[in-house]
C-alpha positions as CSV (number, residue, x, y, z in Angstrom):
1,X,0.0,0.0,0.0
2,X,2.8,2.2,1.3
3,X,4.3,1.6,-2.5
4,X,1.1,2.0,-4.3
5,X,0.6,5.6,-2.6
6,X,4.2,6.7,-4.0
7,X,3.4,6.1,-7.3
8,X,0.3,8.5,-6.9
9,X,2.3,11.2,-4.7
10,X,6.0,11.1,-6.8
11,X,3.9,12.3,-9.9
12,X,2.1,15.1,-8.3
13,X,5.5,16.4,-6.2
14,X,7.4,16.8,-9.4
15,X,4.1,18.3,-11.7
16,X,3.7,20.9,-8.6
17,X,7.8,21.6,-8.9
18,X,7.6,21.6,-12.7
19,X,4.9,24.5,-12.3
20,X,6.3,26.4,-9.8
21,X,9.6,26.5,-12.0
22,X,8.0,27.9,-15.0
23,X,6.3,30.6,-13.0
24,X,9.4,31.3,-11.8
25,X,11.1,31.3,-14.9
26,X,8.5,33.8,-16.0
27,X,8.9,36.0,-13.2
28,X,12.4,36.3,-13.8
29,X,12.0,37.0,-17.5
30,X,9.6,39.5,-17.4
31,X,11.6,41.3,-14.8
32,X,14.3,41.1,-17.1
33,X,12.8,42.3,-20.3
34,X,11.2,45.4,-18.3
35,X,15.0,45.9,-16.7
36,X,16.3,46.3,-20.5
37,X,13.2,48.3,-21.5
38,X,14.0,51.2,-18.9
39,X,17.4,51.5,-19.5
């Protein structure tokens, strides 16, 4: 049982990690771009 439930949770951990990275990435990037704009 203790396995079964791992293959549900591994999943999830790393789509919630994969998201949070590409909002991230796009925070970073659009700080960036407006940086470059006002100089």
């Amino acid at each position: 049982m203790k396995d079964y439930s791992a293959y549900i949770f591994l999943p999830r951990l790393i789509f919630t990690l994969a998201v949070k990275a590409r909002t991230i990435r796009l925070v970073f990037s659009a700080q960036n771009s407006a940086v470059t704009e006002a100089n």
